[in-house]
PyMOL commands that place a pseudoatom at each C-alpha (Angstrom):
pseudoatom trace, name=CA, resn=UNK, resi=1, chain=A, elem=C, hetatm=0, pos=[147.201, -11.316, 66.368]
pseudoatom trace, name=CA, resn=UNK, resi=2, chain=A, elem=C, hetatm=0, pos=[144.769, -9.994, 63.904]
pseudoatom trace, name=CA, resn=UNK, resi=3, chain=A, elem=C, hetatm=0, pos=[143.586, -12.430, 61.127]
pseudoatom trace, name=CA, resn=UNK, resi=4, chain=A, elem=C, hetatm=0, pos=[141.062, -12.328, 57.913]
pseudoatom trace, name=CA, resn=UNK, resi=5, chain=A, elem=C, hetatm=0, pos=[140.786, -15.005, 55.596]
pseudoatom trace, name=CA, resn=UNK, resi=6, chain=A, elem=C, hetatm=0, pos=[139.326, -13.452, 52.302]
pseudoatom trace, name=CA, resn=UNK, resi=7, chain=A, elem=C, hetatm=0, pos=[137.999, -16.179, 50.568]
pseudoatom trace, name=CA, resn=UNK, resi=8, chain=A, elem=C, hetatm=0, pos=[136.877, -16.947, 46.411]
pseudoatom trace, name=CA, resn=UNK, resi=9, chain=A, elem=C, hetatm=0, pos=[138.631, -14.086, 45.452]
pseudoatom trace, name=CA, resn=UNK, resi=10, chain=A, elem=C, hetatm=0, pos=[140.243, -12.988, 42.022]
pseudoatom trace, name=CA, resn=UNK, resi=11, chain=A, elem=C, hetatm=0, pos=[143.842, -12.503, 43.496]
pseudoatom trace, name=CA, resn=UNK, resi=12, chain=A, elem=C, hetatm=0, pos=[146.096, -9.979, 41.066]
pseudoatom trace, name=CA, resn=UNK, resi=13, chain=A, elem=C, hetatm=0, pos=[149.484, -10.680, 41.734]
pseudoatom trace, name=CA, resn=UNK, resi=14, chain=A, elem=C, hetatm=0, pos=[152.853, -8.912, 40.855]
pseudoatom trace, name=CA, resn=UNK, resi=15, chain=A, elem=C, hetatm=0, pos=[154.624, -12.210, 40.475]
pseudoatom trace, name=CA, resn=UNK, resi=16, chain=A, elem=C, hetatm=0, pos=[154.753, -13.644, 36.480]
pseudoatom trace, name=CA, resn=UNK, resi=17, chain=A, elem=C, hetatm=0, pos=[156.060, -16.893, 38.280]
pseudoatom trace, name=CA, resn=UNK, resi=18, chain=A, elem=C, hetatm=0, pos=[152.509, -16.970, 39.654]
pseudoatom trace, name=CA, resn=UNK, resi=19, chain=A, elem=C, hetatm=0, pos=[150.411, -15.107, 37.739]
pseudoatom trace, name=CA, resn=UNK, resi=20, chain=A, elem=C, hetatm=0, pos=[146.708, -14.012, 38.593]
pseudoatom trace, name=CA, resn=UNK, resi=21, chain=A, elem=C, hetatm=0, pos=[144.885, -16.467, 40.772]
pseudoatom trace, name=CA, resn=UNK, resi=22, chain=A, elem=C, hetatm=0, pos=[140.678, -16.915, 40.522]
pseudoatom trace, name=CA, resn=UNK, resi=23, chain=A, elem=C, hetatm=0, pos=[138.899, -18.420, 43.441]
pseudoatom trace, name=CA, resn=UNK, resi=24, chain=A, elem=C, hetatm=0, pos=[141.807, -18.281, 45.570]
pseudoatom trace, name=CA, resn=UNK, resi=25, chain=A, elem=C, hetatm=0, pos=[141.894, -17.846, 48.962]
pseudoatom trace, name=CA, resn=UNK, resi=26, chain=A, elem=C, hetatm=0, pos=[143.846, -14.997, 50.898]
pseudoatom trace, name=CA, resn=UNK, resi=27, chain=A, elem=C, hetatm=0, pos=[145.235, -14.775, 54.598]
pseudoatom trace, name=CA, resn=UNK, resi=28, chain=A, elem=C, hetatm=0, pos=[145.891, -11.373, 55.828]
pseudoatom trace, name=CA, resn=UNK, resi=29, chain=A, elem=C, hetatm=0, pos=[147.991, -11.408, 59.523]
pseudoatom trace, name=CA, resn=UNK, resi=30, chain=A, elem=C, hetatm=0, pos=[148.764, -8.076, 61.230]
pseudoatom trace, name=CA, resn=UNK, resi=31, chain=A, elem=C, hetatm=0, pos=[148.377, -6.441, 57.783]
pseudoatom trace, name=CA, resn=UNK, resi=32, chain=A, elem=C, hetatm=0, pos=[150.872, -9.149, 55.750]
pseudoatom trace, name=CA, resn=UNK, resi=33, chain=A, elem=C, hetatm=0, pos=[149.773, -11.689, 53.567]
pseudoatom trace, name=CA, resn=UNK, resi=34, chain=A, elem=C, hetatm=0, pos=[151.719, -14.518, 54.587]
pseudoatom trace, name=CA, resn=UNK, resi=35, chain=A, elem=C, hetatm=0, pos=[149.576, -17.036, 52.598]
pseudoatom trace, name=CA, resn=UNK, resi=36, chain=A, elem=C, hetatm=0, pos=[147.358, -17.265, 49.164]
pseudoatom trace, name=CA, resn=UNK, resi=37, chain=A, elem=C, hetatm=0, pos=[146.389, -20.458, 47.319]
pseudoatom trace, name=CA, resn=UNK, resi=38, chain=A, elem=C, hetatm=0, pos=[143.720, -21.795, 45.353]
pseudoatom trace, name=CA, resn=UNK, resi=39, chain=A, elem=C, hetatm=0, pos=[140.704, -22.124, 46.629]
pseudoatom trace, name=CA, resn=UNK, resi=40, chain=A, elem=C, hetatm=0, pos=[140.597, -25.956, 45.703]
pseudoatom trace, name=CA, resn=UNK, resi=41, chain=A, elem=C, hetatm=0, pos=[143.636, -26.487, 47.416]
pseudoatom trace, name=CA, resn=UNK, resi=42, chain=A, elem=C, hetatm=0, pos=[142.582, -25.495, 50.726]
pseudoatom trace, name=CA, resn=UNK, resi=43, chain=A, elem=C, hetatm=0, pos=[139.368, -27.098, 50.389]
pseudoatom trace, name=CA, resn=UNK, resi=44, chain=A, elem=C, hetatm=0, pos=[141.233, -30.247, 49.491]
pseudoatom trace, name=CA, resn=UNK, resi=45, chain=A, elem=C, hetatm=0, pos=[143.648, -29.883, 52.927]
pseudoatom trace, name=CA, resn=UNK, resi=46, chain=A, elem=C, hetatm=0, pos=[140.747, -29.189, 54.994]
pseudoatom trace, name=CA, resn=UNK, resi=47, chain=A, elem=C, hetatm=0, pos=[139.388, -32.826, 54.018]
pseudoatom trace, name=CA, resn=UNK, resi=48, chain=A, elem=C, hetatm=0, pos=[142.638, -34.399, 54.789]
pseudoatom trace, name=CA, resn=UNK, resi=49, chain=A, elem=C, hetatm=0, pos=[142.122, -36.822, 57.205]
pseudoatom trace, name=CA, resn=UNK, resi=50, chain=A, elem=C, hetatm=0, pos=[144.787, -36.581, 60.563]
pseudoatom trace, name=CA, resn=UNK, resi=51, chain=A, elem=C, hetatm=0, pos=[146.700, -38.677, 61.834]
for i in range(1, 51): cmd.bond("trace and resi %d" % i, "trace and resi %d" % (i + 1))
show_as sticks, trace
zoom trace
């Protein structure tokens, strides 16, 4: 499986529900993009603590 995280990007999305996204963070897998979020937000899961 191929995989590229693209990251602190300015995302432009088709999606009004959504709407553009800056410093966000994309996931490209086999040519999909089965993930995008804010940059912040995967920063802030990263320092989650597991359990």
């Amino acid at each position: 499986m191929k995989r590229t995280l693209i990251q602190s990007a300015t995302i432009i999305t088709m999606d009004d529900r959504i709407g553009d996204v800056r410093d966000g963070d994309v996931l490209v897998e086999n040519g999909r993009i089965p993930r995008c979020v804010r940059a912040s937000s995967l920063a802030a899961a990263r320092r989650k603590p597991r359990l």
